[in-house]
N, C-alpha and C positions, 0 to 999 in steps of 0.2 A: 365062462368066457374071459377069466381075468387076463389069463395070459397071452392071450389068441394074438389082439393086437400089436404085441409089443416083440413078436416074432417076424419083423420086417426082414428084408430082403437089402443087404450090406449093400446089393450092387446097386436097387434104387437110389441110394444117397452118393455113389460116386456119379451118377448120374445126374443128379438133381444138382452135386456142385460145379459140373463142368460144361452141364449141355445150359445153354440156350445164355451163357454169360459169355461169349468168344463164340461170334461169326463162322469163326475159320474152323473151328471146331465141331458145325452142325453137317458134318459129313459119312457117306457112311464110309466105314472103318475096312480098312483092307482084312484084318482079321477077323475071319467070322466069330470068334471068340468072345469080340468083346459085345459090351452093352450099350445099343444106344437110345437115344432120344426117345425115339418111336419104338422101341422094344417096351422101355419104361411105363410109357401112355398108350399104350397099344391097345388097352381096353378099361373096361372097368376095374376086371379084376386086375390087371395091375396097377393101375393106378390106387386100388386099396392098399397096395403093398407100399408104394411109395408115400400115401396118407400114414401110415404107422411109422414113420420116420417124423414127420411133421409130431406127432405124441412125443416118440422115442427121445427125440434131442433135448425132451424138457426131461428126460429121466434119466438118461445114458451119456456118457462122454464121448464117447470116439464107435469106432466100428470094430473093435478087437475084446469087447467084452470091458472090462475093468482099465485094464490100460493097453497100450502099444500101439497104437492108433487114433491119437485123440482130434477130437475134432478142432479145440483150442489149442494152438499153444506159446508159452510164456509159460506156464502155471501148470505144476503137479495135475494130472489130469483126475484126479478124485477129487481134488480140490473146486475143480471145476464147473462141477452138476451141479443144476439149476438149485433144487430145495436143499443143496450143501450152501451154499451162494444165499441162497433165500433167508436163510437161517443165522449165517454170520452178517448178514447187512440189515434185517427185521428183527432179529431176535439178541442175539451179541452187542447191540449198540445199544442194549436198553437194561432193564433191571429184569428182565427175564433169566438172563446167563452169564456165563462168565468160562472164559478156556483159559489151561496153563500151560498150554501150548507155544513156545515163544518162533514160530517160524516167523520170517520178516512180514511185517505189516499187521499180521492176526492180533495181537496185543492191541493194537493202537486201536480198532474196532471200538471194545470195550471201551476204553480210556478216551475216545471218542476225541482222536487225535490225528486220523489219517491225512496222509497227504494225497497231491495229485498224480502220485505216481505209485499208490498203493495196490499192489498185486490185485486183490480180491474184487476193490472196485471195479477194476478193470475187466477182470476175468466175467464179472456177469456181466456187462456192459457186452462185451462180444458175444456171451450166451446165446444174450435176448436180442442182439443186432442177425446173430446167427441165424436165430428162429421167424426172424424177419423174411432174411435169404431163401432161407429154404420155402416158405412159404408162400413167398411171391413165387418162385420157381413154377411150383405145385399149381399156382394158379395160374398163371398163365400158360402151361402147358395142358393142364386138364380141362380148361376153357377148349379146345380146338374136339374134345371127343362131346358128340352130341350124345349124350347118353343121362337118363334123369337123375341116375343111382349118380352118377358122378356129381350132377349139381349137388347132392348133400353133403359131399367129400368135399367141393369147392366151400359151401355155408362153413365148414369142420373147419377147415385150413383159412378161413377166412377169421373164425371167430380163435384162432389161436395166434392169429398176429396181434387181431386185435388186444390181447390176452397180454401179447410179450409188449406193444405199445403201452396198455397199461400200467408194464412194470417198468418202462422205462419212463414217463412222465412221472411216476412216481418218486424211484430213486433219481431220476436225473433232469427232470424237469425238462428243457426244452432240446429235442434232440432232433435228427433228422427225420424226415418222412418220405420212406420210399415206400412206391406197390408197386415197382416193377423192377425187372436185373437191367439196370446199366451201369455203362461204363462212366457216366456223368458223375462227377461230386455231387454230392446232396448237399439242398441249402437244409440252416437250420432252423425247423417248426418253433413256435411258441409253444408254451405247459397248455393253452387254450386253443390250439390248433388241433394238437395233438389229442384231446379230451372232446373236442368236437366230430374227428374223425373216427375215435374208438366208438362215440356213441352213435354216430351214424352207423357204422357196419355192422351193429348189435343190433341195432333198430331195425336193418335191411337185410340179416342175415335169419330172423326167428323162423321165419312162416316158411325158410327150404333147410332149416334142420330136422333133426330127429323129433316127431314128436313127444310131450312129455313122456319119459321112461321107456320109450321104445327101441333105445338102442343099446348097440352090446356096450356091458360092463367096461368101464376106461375110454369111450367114445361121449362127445355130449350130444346134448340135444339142447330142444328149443330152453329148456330152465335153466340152463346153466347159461344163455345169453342172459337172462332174466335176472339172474342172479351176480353175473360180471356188473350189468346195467345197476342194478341197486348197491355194490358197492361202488363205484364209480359216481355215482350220484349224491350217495353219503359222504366224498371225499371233493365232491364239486369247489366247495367254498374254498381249501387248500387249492385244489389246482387250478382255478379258474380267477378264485374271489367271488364268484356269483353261487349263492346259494343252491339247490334244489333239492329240498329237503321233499317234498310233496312227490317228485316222481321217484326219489330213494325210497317213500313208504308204497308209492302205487309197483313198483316194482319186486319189492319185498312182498305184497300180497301177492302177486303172481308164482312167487316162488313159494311161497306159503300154503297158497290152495292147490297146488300142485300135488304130484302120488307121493312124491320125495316124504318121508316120515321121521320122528327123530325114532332109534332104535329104541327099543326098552327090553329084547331081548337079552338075557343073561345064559348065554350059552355055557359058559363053564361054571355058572351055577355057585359065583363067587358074591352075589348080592349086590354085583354091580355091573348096569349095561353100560357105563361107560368106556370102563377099560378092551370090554370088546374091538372098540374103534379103532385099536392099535396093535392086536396079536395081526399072527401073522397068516390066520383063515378072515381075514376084515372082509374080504369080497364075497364071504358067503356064511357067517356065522351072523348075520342081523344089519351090519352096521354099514353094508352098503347100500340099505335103503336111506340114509341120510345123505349118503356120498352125491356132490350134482358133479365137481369134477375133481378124478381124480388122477395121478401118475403111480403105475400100475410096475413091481417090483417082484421078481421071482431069482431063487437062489443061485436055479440052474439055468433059465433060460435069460436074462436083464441082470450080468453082473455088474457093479458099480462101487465104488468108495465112497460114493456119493450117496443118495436117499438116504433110506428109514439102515443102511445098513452103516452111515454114518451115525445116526441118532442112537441108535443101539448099543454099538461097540461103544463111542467117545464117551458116552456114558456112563464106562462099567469103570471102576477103578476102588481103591482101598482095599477093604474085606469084602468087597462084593463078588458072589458067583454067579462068574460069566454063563456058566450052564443055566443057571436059572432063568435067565434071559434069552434061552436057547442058539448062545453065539460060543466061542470057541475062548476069548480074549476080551479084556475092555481096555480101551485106548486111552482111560484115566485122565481125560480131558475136560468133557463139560462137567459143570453144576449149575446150580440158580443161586441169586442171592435173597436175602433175610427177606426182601420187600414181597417177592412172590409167594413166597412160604407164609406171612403174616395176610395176606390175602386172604386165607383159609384161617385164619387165627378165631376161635372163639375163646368162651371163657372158663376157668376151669369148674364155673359153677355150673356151665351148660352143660360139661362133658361130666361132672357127677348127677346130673339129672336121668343118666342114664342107669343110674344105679336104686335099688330098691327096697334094702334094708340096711338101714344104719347099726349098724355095731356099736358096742362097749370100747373099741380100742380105738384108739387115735395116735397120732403124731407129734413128736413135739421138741423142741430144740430150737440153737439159734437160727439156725436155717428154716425152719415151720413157718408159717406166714401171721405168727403168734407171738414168737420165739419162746422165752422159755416159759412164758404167763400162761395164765389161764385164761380163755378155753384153751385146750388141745384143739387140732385139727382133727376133726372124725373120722373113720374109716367105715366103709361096709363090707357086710359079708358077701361073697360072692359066691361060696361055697362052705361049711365046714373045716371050720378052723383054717379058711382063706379069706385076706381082706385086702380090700384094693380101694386107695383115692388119687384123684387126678392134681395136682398141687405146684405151685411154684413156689422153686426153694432160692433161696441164694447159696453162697459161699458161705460152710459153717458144719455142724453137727447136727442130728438128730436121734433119736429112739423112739421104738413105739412104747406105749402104756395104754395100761385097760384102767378104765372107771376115773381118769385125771389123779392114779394115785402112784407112789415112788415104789407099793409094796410088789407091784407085778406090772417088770416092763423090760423091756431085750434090749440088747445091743451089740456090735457085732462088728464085722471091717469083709468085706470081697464078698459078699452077700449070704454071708452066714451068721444068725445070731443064738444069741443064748442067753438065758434069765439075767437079767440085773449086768451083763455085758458092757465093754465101751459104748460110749461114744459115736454112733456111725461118721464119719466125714464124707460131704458131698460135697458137688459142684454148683453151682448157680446154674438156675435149666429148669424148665417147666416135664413134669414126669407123669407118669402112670406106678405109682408106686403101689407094688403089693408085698405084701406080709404073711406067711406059710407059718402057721406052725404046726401042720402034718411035718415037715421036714426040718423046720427051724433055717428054713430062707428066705432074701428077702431081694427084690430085685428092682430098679429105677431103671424107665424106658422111657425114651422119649417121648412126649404126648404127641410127636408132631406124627409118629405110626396109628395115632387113635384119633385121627380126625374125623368126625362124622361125616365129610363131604368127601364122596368116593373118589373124585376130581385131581387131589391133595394126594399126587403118586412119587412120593418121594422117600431113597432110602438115608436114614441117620445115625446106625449104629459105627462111629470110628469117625463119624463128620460134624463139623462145628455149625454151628446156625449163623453165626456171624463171620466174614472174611478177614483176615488181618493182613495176607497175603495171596495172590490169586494163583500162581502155581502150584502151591501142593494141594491134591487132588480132596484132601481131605477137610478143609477150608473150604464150606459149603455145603450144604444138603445133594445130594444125587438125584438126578429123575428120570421114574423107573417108567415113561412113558410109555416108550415105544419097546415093543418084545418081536424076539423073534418065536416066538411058542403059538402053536394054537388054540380055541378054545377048551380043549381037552388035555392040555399040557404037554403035548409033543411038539420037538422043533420042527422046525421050517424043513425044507425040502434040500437045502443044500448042507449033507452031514457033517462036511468038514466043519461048520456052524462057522465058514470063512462070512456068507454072503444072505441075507434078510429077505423074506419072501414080503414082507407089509406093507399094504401098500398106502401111498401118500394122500390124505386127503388134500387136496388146497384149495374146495370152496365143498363147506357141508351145512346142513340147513339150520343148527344153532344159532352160525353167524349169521345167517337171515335172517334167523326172530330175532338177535340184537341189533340189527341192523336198522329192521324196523322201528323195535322201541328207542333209540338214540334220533333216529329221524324225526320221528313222531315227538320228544320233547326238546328236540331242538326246531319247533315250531312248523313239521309237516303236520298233512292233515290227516292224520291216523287214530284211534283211538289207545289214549289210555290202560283199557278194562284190557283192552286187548293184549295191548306189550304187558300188562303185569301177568296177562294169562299166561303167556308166550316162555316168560322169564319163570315162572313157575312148572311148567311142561318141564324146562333144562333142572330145573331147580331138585326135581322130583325124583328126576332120574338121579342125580347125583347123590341125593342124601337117603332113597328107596322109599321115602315117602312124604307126606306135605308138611314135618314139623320146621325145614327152614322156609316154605312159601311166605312170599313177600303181597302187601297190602301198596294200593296208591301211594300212601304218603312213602313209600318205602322207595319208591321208584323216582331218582334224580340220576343224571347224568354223571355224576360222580360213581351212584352203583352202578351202572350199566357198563361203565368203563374197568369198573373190578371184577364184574361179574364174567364178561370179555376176558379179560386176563384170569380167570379162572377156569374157562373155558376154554381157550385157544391155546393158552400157552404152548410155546417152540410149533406154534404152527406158521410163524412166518407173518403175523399182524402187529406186531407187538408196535416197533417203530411207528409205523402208518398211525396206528391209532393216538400215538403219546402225541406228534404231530398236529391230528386233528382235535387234541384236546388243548393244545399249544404247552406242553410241560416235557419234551420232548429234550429243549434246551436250556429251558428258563431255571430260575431257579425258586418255582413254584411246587416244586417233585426233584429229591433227589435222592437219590440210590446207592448204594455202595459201590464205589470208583467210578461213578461220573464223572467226567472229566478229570482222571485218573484221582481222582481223590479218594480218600480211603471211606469219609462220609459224604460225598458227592460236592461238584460245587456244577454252575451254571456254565455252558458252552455258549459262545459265538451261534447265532442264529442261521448265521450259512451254512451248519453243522445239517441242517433239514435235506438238504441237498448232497449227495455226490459228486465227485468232478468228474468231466467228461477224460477218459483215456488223451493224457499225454499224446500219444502215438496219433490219434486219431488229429489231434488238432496241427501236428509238424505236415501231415499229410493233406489234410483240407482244409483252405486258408477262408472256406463258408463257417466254419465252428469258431464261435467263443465257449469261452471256458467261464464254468459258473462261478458265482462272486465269493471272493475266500480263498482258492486257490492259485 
């Protein structure tokens, strides 16, 4: 069913923007040709065609495929898609990412410098004012067919306003509130208005959606109210000031006891179910049993610049092969910085525990973590006459040597050695260093490819761990999240490998169980035993089995916020949460070019907010513009 819904009817949404906004307009049309009002809502089933427009706008730009047609505009219309938008204003503003892309405004993102007239802001600000429009549309015209099936299409379109209000109290704090098409200026809501009206229609909308899991793939149902309701709930104290941590955990349990499951399936048999989450079969290889709501992306039917086939391409750059990825091109734009990469950091003594016979040879130099004294650093066999250790070096020399002695030890330069040889010279960098003397070679890999925690999808061979500059693509680690390959290693459906079949999760059941456990130790009434269980489920899948599982004392609000950004990373949280931990702008957390600094420094606090569109305020003299701009 992945694709079904997202096969709307072009002419429903020339419909949905013309009829029932101009009076003069609800006529019928001298050409029989055209489309109208009552053709649109004529029944159920169309009114399902025009419901797949209300999905579509959060996945597609315009009505011409990719481009020529966009439904914004000001703004390159790939630029424009919602989780393209989602991505540069949650994820880009924080120590998640970084693009060397200098189109106007994109840089300042990062550098967390935008002004009030900055493209991108703006561009989602209309997205999700858009998805307002059309769904008021949808409602008030499918209100008039008495049909039941429709009232669930009404609940759908009712609970994806609410969806886009959430994203706009978010990023923009207090904006208009409209449910219905007029011609009136709208006054402007409070952040409290607006968070009171989200939770009523989630409240009023559960018991006429879909019941749990029973609707088609990329539609919601009642859990995914469940689950808007518990994070919104989680996020009360930001947008309200008024706590409610107690219905974030009783709402979290609903989505918990729910069919929804975290996947554990290992379809391509790679020893990890998490990467499933993001090939380009996700709607049917395991991992849309966690999906509660998703936007739904095919190569040949929902072309876009936008989605997973942004995350994809922007992704690919240096030595990286774009095929392996199964795309055509990478657009050598994003990476992450040092701080999400260290997330995943353990220690080199942990990642040699995975080794189980110690050898006679070891390491040793100024760079050894000995330097030239005694002990050597040890090696183990890993095979006959192969030995491999996990090590950080500096800036310096080494060789290996057997038994700590000068009479039998190699040396060598480009990864070939031989008896009693130079010198090796290396770089400062934590490795996987192995030592061949089947072949007389030796080779240093980055430890950050041998992370125990499957999670840790990032590529470093030609990329630096640390930024010194954010343009060149090769300053920064790569992340190889999202694929266009399926479980079995074929690409996607579109050959050209121009456009991404994978589709978007943007609320799946891991962030429930943290959602829970964060609720519940910032003083709801949840249990403990429970979130460490919950965190331990995630934990399990990621490492293939329970050597990282965490204990009570293990669980502080501080892990659970790392544990999040190990998890969610470039899913579009990142900001919200830095936010709700208040490290956001402070200078209690900083990152590489925060506030365009090379080792971060502290932003102005009105940085938490967006400013409302320039445009929108010369036009309606009910808008103030938020504080800072």
């Amino acid at each position: 069913m992945k694709r079904t819904i997202l096969k709307f009817s072009f002419i429903a949404l020339s419909a949905l923007l013309v009829m029932s906004c101009h009076d003069e307009l609800d006529q019928t049309p001298i050409d029989p040709d055209t489309v109208t009002e009552q053709d649109v809502f004529a029944d159920a089933k169309q009114a399902k065609g025009a419901l797949a427009k209300l999905y579509a706008s959060l996945a597609l730009t315009g009505q011409q495929g990719p481009s020529g047609q966009p439904d914004i505009s000001g703004i390159d219309e790939g630029f424009s898609q919602y989780t393209r938008m989602l991505y540069n204003l949650n994820e880009l503003t924080t120590d998640h990412a970084v693009v060397g892309w200098g189109d106007p405004g994109l840089p300042d993102l990062h550098a967390m410098s935008w002004s009030s007239g900055n493209d991108f802001t703006e561009a989602m600000y209309y997205r999700l004012a858009q998805e307002v429009s059309f769904t008021n549309s949808f409602i008030a015209n499918a209100n008039l067919l008495a049909d039941p099936v429709v009232e669930q299409y009404i609940a759908e379109a009712r609970f994806l306003r609410a969806f886009a209000y959430y994203n706009l109290m978010d990023l923009y704090g207090n904006v208009p509130l409209t449910t219905e098409i007029s011609t009136e200026l709208p006054e402007q809501a409070t952040r409290t208005e607006i968070f009171t009206f989200v939770e009523d229609e989630l409240l009023d909308i559960q018991s006429n959606l879909a019941a749990d899991g029973s609707n088609e793939y990329g539609r919601v149902d009642e859990v995914a109210a469940w689950a808007l309701l518990s994070k919104l709930y989680l996020n009360a104290e930001v947008f309200t000031g008024e706590a409610r941590y107690n219905e974030a955990v009783e709402y979290s349990e609903k989505v918990i006891n729910s069919s929804y499951s975290i996947n554990t399936n290992d379809a391509n048999g790679n020893g990890s179910a998490y990467d499933e989450l993001f090939l380009a079969d996700n709607n049917v290889n395991g991992a849309q049993n966690e999906f509660i709501f998703t936007l739904n992306f095919d190569g040949l039917q929902s072309q876009t610049f936008g989605g997973t086939t942004f995350l994809t391409h922007a992704s690919i750059g240096g030595n990286m092969n774009a095929l392996d990825y199964g795309v055509n091109a990478g657009w050598a734009g994003l990476r992450t910085t040092e701080a999400l990469v260290k997330k995943f950091d353990v220690s080199d003594d942990a990642l040699n525990n995975s080794f189980t016979t110690i050898s006679n040879w070891a390491i040793i130099g100024s760079a050894t973590p000995n330097g030239w004294s005694d002990p050597d650093t040890d090696m183990y066999e890993i095979a006959p006459d192969v030995y491999q250790v996990f090590a950080t070096l500096t800036d310096g020399e080494m060789k290996f040597r057997r038994d700590n002695l000068w009479d039998n030890n190699y040396g060598g330069a480009d990864g070939n050695v031989v008896f009693n040889g130079d010198n090796i010279s290396v770089d400062a960098g934590r490795y996987l260093i192995t030592f061949n003397l089947n072949n007389n070679t030796y080779t240093l890999e980055s430890i950050y490819d041998y992370l125990p925690d499957s999670r840790a999808m990032f590529y470093t061979n030609g990329q630096s761990l640390e930024i010194e500059e954010i343009p060149p693509f090769e300053q920064g680690f790569a992340v190889t999240k999202f694929k266009n390959i399926d479980s079995n290693g074929n690409q996607g459906s579109d050959n050209t490998g121009n456009y991404v079949d994978t589709d978007y999760p943007v609320i799946r059941l891991p962030e429930i169980y943290l959602n829970y456990a964060e609720a519940t130790l910032r003083g709801g009434n949840g249990s403990e035993a429970t979130a460490v269980n919950l965190i331990n489920e995630i934990r399990e899948r990621a490492y293939g089995n329970s050597s990282a599982n965490i204990n009570s004392s293990d669980l502080t609000l501080e892990f659970v916020l790392d544990e999040r950004s190990r998890e969610l990373y470039w899913e579009g949280q990142r900001r919200t949460d830095l936010i709700r931990y208040n490290l956001f702008t402070t200078n209690d957390y900083l990152w590489p070019f925060k506030g365009d600094a090379q080792n971060g420094v502290s932003v102005p606090e009105f940085r938490t907010l967006f400013p409302i569109p320039n445009d929108l305020l010369s036009i309606n003299p009910n808008l103030t513009q938020n504080e800072g701009y």
